[in-house]
C-alpha positions in Angstrom: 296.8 183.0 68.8 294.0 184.0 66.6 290.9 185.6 67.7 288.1 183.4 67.0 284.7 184.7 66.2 283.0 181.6 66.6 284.6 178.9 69.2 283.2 176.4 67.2 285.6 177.7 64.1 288.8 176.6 66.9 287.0 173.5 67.3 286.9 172.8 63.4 290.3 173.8 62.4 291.6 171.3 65.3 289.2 168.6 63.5 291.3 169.8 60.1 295.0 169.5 61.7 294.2 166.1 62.4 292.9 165.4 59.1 295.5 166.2 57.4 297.8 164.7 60.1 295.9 161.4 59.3 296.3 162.5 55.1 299.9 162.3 56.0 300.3 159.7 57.8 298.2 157.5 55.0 300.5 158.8 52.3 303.5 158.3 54.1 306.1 156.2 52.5 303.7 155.2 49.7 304.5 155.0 46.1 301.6 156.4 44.0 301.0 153.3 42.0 301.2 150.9 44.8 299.0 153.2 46.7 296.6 153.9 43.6 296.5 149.5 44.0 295.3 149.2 47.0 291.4 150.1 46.4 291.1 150.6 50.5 293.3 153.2 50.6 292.4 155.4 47.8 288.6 155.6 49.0 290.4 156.4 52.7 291.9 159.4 51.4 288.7 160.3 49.6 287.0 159.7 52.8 289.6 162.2 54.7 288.9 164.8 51.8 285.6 164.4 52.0 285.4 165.3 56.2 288.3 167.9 55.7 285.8 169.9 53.4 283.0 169.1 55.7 285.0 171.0 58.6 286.0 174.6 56.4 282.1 174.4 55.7 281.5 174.5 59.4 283.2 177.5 59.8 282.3 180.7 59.4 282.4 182.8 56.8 284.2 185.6 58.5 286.9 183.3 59.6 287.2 182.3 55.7 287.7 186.2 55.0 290.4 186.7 57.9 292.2 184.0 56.3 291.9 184.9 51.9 295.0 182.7 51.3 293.0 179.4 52.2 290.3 177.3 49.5 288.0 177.3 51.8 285.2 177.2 49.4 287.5 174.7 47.1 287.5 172.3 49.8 283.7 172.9 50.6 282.9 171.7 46.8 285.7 168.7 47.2 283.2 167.5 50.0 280.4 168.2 47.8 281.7 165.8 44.9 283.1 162.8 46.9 279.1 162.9 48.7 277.4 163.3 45.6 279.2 162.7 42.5 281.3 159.9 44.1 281.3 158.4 40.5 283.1 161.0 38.9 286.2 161.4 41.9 289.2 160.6 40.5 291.4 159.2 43.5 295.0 160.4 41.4 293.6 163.9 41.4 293.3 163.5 45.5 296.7 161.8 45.6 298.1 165.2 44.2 295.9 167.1 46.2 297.1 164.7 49.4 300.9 164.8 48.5 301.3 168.7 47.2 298.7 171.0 48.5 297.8 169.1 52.0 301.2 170.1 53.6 300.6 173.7 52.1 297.2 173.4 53.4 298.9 172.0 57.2 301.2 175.0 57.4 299.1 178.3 56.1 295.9 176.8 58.6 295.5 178.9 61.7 296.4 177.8 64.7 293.8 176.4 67.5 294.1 176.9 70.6 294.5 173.2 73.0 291.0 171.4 72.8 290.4 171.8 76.7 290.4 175.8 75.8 288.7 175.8 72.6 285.0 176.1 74.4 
């Protein structure tokens, strides 16, 4: 188990696991252009994006630094674009993001500890 230097950074990853649980589980068994049809379900990925880059900008910076291999500030600026430039998202670009680099993302993010031990 990682050594946290903030609790709140445990509490925040936890929050991420099951975002991208819930990426997953949106995803699963979808073709992209049936998916990319559904206008509910593209903004509900964009709406998972946006809160998974709303949790790595909760936590803290030296947490980002023990852990190089992860966009950190990538998914920061994803948040930044779905909040404020919602215009120019372009819900394929999440799709690939949601069906290639989410399960990288599920498998190189630390591990929390159980949520009654996190504070």
């Amino acid at each position: 188990m990682p050594l946290w230097s903030e609790p709140e950074d445990a509490a925040h990853v936890f929050e991420m696991h099951g975002l991208l649980k819930g990426i997953a589980g949106l995803i699963d068994g979808q073709e992209r252009d049936a998916f990319m049809a559904d206008i509910s379900r593209p903004h509900a990925l964009a709406m998972y994006f946006l809160r998974l880059g709303e949790a790595a900008n909760r936590i803290s910076r030296s947490t980002w630094a023990d852990h190089p291999g992860i966009a950190w500030q990538k998914m920061a600026n994803l948040r930044h674009l779905i909040a404020h430039e919602y215009r120019r998202i372009d819900h394929l670009e999440l799709w690939k993001l949601a069906v290639i680099d989410a399960p990288i993302l599920a498998g190189a993010l630390p591990k929390p500890p159980p949520p009654g031990e996190i504070f």
